[in-house]
C-alpha positions as a printed NumPy array, in Angstrom:
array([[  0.   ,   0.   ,   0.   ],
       [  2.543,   2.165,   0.92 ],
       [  4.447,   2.043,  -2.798],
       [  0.726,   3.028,  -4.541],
       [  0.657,   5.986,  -1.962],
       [  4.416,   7.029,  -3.117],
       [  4.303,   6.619,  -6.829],
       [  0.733,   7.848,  -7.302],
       [ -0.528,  10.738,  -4.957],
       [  2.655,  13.163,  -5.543],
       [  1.183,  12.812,  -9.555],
       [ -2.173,  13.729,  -8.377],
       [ -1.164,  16.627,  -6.718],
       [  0.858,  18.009,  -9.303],
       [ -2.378,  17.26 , -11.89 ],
       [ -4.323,  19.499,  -9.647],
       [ -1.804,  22.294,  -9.732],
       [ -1.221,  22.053, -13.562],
       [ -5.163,  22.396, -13.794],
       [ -5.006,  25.343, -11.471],
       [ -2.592,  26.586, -13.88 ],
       [ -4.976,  26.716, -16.788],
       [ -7.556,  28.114, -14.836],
       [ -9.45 ,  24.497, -15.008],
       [-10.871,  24.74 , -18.704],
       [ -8.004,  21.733, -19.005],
       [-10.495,  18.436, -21.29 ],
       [-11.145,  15.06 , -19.448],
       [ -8.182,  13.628, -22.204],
       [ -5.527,  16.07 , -21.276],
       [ -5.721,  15.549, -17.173],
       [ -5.268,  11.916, -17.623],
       [ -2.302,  12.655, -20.106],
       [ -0.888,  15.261, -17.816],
       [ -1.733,  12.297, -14.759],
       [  0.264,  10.054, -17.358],
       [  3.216,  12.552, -17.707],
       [  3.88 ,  13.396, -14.209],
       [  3.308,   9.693, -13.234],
       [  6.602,   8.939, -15.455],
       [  8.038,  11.682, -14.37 ],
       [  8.045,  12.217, -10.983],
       [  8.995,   8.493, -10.038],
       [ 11.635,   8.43 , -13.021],
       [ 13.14 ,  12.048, -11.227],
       [ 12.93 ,  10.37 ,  -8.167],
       [ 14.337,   6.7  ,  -8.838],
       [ 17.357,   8.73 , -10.519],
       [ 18.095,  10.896,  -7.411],
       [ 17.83 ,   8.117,  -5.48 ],
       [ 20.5  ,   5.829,  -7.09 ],
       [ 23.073,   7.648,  -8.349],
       [ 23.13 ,  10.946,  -6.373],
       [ 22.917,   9.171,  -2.955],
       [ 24.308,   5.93 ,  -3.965],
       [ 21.871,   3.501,  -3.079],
       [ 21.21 ,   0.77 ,  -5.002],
       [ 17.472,  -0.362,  -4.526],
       [ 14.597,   2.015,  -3.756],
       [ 12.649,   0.815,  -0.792],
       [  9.657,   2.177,   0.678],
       [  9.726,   1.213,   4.334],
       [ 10.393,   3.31 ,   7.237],
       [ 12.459,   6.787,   6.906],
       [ 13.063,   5.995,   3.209],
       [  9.234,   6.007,   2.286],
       [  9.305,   9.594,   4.116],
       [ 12.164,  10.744,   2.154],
       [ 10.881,   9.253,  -1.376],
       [  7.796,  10.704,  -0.503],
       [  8.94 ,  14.408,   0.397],
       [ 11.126,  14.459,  -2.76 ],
       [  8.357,  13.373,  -5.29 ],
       [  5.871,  16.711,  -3.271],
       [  8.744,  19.005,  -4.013],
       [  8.844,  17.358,  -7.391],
       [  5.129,  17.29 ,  -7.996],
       [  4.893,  21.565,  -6.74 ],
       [  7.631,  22.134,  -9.322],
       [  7.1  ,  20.105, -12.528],
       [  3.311,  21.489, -13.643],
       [  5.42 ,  25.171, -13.827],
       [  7.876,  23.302, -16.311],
       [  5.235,  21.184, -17.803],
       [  3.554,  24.937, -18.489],
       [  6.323,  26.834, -19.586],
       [  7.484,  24.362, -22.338],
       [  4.275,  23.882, -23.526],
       [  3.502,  27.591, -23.681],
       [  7.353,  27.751, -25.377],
       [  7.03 ,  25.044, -28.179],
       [  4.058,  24.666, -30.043],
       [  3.037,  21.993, -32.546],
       [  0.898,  24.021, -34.914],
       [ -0.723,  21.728, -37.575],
       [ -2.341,  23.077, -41.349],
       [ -4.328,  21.455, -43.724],
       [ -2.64 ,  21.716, -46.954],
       [ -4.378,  23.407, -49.936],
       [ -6.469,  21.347, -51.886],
       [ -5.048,  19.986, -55.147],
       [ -6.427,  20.72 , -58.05 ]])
């Protein structure tokens, strides 16, 4: 239970934020991609941290370690929807329907 609590909630939270950030008029499709994309994120982020900046080399959720994943992955989930924003706002995909042909 505890390892659903760590890898999941911290993505919910930053869903909620990202929403805030677009003044909720965000579709059903693009919460659960953005749920999708911090999911990956978050937990990839903090798997990396965890093994190879403090050397560990298993990521375990019991006892102080489930406290520290889970503190990382909030700081994690308050920052990410601002980056998540900003490149989005930066680079847009901006798709045209070619002339007809005659």
């Amino acid at each position: 239970m505890h390892e659903i609590i760590a890898l999941v909630a911290p993505s919910l939270i930053a869903v909620g934020f990202y929403s805030h950030l677009h003044r909720d008029k965000l579709s059903t499709q693009k919460l659960i991609s953005a749920f999708g994309i911090f999911l990956v994120l978050i937990n990839l982020f903090m798997y990396l941290f965890i093994i190879y900046l403090f050397g560990n080399q298993e990521v375990s959720f019991e006892g102080k370690k489930f406290v520290d994943y889970l503190i990382g992955s909030f700081i994690l989930a308050i920052l990410l929807p601002f980056v998540v924003n900003l490149v989005g706002q930066t680079v847009g995909i901006e798709v045209k329907r070619n002339a007809k042909k005659k």
